[in-house]
C-alpha positions in Angstrom: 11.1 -91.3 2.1 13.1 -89.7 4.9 16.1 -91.9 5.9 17.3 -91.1 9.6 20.8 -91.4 10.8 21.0 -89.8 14.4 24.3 -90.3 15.4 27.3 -87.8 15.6 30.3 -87.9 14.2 33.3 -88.7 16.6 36.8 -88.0 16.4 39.5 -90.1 17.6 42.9 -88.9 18.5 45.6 -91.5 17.6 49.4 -91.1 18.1 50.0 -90.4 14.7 46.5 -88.8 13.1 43.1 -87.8 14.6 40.0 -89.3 12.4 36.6 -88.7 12.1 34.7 -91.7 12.4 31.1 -91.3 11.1 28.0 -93.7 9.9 26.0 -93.9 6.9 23.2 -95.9 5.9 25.2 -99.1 4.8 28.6 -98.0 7.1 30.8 -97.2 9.4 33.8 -95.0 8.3 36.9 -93.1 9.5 38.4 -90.2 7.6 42.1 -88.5 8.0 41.3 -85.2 9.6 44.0 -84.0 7.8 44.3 -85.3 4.8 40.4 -86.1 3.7 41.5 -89.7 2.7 38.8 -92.6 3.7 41.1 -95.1 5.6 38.4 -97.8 5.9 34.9 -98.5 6.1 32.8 -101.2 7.8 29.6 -102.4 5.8 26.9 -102.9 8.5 25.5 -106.6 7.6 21.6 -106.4 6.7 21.3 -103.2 6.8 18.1 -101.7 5.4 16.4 -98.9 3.4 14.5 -97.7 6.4 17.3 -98.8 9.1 17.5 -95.9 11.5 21.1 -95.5 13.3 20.5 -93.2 16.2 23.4 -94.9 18.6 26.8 -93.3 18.0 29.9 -95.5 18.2 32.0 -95.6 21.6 35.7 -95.2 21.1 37.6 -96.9 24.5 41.2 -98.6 24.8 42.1 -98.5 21.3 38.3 -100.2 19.9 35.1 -98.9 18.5 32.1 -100.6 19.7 28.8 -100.4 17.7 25.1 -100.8 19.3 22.5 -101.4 16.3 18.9 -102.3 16.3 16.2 -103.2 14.5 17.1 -102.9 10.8 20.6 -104.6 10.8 21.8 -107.9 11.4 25.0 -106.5 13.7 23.6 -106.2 17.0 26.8 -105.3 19.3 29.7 -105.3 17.5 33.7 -104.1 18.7 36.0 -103.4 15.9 39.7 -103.0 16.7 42.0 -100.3 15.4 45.2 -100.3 14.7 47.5 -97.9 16.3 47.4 -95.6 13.2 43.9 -96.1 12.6 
């Protein structure tokens, strides 16, 4: 079975780094765009074999906001980052 994940990849650029921030089927993630290094990871609660994440993560006034249907248990959810990521 096919798993989808339609969402792009989005980079943030921080005062001190620029990371990628990307989903996969049980998180959200950000990556040094320099260095390769996973600084964190989110675990999206519930999620499921055959969840489908097709909504990509908004990055506004220094937080990442999250839109999930059907197949998780996060609904809308706004994660704050610290000014280094």
């Amino acid at each position: 079975m096919v798993r989808n994940y339609y969402g792009s990849p989005m980079l943030i650029k921080l005062p001190e780094r620029k990371i990628l921030v990307n989903l996969s089927r049980y998180f959200l993630f950000a990556v040094d765009c320099k260095s390769g290094e996973l600084l964190w990871s989110y675990r999206l609660k519930g999620a499921k074999d055959d969840a489908q994440h097709s909504n990509t993560p908004i990055y506004t006034d220094g937080s990442i906001y999250l839109v999930f249907g059907k197949g998780t248990q996060n609904g809308t959810t706004r994660l704050e980052l610290s000014p280094d990521g």
